[in-house]
N, C-alpha and C positions, 0 to 999 in steps of 0.2 A: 504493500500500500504506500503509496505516496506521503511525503509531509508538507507540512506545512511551507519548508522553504522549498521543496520543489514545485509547489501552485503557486507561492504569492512570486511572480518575477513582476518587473514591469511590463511588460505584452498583455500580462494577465489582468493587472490594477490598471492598467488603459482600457482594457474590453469593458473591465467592472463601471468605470466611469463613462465610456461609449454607451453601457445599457442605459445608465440613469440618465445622460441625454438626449436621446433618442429617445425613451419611453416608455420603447418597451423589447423583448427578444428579437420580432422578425423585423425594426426597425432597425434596429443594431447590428443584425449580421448584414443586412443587407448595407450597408454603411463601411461595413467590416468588409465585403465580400468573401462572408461566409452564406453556407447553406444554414437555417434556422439550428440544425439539428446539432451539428457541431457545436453551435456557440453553445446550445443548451447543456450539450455533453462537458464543455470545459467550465462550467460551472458546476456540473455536479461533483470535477473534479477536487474544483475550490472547498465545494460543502462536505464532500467524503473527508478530505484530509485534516482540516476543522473540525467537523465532526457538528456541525452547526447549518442550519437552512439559512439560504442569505435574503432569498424571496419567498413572499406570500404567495402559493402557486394559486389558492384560491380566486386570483385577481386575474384578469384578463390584462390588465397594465403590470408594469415590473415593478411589483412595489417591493422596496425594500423592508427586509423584516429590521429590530432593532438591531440585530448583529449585525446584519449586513450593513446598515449605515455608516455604523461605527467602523466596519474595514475600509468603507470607501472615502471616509472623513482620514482615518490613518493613510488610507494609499494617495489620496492627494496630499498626502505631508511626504511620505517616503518617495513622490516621484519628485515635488518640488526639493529636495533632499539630494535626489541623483545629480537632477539637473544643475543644483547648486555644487556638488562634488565637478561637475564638468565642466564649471565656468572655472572654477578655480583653479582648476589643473591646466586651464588655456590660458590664465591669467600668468602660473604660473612659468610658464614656456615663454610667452611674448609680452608680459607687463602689461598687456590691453588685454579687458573682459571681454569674451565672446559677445553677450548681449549685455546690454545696461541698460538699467528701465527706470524714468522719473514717474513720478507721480507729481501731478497737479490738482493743488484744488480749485474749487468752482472760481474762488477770488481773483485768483493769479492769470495776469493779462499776458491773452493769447501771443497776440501780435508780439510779446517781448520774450516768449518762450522758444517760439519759433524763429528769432531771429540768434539765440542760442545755440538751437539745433542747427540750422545753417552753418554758421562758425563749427562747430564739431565738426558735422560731415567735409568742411573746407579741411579739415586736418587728416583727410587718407585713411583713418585710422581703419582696425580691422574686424571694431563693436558697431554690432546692430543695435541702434537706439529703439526705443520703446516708449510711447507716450501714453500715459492711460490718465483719469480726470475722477477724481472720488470727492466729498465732499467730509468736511465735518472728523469725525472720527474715522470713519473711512479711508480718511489721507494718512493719517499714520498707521493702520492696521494693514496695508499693504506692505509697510516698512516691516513692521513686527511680526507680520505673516512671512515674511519672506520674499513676498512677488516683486517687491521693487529694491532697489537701489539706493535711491535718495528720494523725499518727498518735500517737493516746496507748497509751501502755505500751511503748514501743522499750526492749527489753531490749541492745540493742548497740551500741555505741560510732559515734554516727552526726556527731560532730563533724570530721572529716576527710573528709566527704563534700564534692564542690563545688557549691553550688548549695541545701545543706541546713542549717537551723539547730536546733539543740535546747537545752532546758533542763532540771533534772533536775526530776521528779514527785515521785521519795521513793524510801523504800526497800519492800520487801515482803518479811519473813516467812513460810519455808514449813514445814511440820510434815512428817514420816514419819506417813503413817496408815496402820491397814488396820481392817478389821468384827471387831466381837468374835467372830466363829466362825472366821477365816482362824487358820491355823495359828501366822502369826507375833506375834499376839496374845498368845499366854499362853508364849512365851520370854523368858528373861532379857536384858536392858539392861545395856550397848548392845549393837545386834544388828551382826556384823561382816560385810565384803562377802561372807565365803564363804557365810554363813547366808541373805544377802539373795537370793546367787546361785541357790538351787535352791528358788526360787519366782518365779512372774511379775509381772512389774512391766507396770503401765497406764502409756501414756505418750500425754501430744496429738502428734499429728503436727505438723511446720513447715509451714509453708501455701506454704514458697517457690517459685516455679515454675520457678527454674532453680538447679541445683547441687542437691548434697545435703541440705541442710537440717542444722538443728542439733537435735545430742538434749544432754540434760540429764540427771543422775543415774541414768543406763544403767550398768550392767556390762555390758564383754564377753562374748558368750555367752549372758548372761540374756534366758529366754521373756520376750516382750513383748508386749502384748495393745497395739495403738495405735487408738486413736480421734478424733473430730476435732475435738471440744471439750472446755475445761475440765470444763466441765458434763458432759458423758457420762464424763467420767474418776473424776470426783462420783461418779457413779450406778456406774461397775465397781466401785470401790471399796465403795462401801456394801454390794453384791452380795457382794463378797469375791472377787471375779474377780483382786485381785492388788491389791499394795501399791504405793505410790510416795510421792511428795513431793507436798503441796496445800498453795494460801495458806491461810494459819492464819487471815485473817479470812472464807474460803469453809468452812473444815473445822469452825469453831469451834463452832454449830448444833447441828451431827451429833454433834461429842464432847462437849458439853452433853449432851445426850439422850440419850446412851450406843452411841448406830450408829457411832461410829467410834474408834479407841482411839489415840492418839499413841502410838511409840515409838521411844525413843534409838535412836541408830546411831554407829558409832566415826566416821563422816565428818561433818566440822565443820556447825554448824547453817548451813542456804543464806538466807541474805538476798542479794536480788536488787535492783539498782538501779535504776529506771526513769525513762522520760524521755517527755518529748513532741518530737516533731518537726515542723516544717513544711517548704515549701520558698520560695525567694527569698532572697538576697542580701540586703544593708545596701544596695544600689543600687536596690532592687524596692518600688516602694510596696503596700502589701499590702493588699488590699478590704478591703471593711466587713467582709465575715462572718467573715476570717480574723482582725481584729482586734477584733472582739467573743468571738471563742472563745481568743484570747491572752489579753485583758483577764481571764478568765473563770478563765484557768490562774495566774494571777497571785496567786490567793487562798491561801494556805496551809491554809484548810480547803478548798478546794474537793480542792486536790490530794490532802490524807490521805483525804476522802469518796471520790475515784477508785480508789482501794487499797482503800475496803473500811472497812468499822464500825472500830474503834475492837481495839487488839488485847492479847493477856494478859502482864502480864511474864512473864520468860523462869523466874524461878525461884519462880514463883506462878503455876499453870493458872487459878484461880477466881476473881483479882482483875483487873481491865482500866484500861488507863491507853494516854491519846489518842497516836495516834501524831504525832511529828512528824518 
């Protein structure tokens, strides 16, 4: 009979992960270019040697049973595991990571990310970049998960992490907006939380994948329209689909041009502090590519360009002064 380390390889916890998305067996093989019967068969292998059912066969869908989840949560750690043993051993050869991956949060201004990446790829080098966009706590659990590299915009205190280093980026400014037809446009200042209460607020979702996730200048009770970017929170609002809080150097455009209208609120104005993170120790020597995207943060214009244009003082809308 087989064991356990001759079923679990990677081929195998890849198929495992192909069934749960696909949906179900004859999706997966056919995906696989397998015939249904095989895949079935190298599952039973998995279960024989465990000694455990991984699916509820009672189901017409591939549900997984509790054990089986639980392998598939471990085998998406031990493939990300492999994969991170191979970056390293390439790292280790040529000084450059095979792939480096940023994380961005929803805050952090595209147009200055991108022009980042440009600059990198000008450098030859032999790392496939990787751009992915999480929001909230989601931007540092990428880091702490493993999937990324560095994450810019970490809104949460990720200095007591072990194994994770940060520095701060800056601060970021956010306005109360809503469209000049929403209702809470043409009431008096400041608007107070019972007023905000019996209207909807837009909010981005966290992108966290385990635990609840964090909201941000919510009331209790208040309708909440949630979407899943910055940018689409942008667009509810301009619609007048509902008020909330947006960075003052994203809103600024709109309330120039008169689509969006800033209004006081009795709750303190939100600046929010931001940081970049990576991962590795003062023990860990860190590849080129992570030290060319360090070197890169290290610029105090680059870091205020991350944030976003250039933003208004606080008791003059019309005149603009460099953030630092």
């Amino acid at each position: 009979m087989q064991t356990a380390r001759d079923v679990l390889t990677p081929d195998a916890l890849a198929m495992l992960q192909a069934i749960e998305d696909a949906g179900s067996f004859a999706a997966a093989a056919r995906g696989l270019g397998l015939v249904p019967s095989a895949l079935t068969y190298r599952v039973r292998q998995i279960e024989d040697a465990l000694d455990v059912l991984l699916y509820d066969r009672s189901s017409r869908q591939a549900r997984l049973t509790a054990a089986g989840a639980e392998l598939l949560r471990e085998g998406q750690r031990l493939l990300s595991e492999i994969d991170a043993v191979a970056h390293r051993v390439k790292r280790v050869a040529t000084g450059w990571e095979a792939q480096f991956t940023v994380t961005l949060d929803g805050i952090i201004h595209r147009t200055t990310a991108m022009e980042l990446c440009e600059s990198f790829f000008a450098l030859g080098a032999p790392t496939r970049l990787k751009l992915r966009e999480e929001t909230l706590s989601g931007t540092l659990e990428t880091l702490t998960g493993g999937q990324a590299d560095l994450a810019i915009g970490v809104v949460l205190d990720s200095g007591t992490l072990a194994g994770v280093q940060s520095k701060p980026l800056g601060s970021m400014e956010f306005v109360y907006a809503v469209a000049p037809h929403h209702p809470l446009a043409a009431l008096p200042e400041p608007l107070s939380d019972d007023v905000l209460l019996r209207h909807r607020a837009v909010a981005v979702a966290d992108t966290v994948q385990r635990g609840g996730g964090l909201t941000i200048g919510l009331l209790a009770g208040q309708d909440v329209f949630t979407v899943a970017t910055m940018q689409a929170k942008l667009d509810a609002q301009l619609r007048g689909l509902g008020g909330g809080f947006l960075p003052e150097c994203m809103a600024r455009p709109h309330i120039e041009a008169g689509h969006l209208v800033v209004k006081k609120t009795e709750r303190p104005q939100r600046v929010v502090r931001v940081s970049y993170a990576w991962r590795g120790g003062s023990g860990r020597s860190a590849g080129r590519a992570l030290q060319w995207w360090l070197q890169q943060l290290e610029s105090p214009t680059t870091r205020d360009a991350l944030l976003g244009p250039v933003q208004w003082q606080s008791n003059s809308p019309k005149k603009r002064r460099p953030s630092r």
